[in-house]
N, C-alpha and C positions, 0 to 999 in steps of 0.2 A: 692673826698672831697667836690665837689662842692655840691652833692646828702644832705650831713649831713649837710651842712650849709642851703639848701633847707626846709631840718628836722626841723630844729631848727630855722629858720623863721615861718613855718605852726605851730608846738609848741608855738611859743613864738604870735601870732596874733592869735593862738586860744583861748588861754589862756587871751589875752585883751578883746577880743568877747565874754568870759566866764563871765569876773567881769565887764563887758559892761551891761549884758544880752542881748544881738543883736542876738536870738538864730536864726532868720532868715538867718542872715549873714555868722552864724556860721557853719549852715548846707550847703550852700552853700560852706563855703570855704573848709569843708570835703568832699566832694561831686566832688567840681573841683579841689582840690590838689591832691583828690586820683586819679581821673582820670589825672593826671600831672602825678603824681610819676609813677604810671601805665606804659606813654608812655616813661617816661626816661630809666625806668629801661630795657621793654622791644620793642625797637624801631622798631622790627621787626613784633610785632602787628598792629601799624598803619599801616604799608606797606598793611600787609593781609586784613585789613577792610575795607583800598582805593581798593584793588582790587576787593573784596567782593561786595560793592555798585557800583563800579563802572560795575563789571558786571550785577547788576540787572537795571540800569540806560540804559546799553547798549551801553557803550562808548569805 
């Protein structure tokens, strides 16, 4: 439930950045919400892409 109240936060700020016209902000905030929602949904991504950099880093 927390996911859908997340929803409806990024809906409800993008839609004030819509009749704002802040379309800079706007894309921004699709841009980093998606990359949110992304890692909520699948946590198991972040894990693979720490390990991923972290072996080209060499750590």
């Amino acid at each position: 439930q927390g996911t859908y109240a997340l929803y409806i936060v990024f809906i409800g700020i993008g839609v004030y950045l819509g009749f704002k016209r802040a379309w800079t902000l706007f894309a921004s905030l699709v841009v980093g919400g998606g990359a949110l929602v992304f890692f909520i949904n699948k946590p198991d991504a972040l894990k693979a892409i720490g390990t991923f950099l972290g072996g080209l880093v060499g750590l």
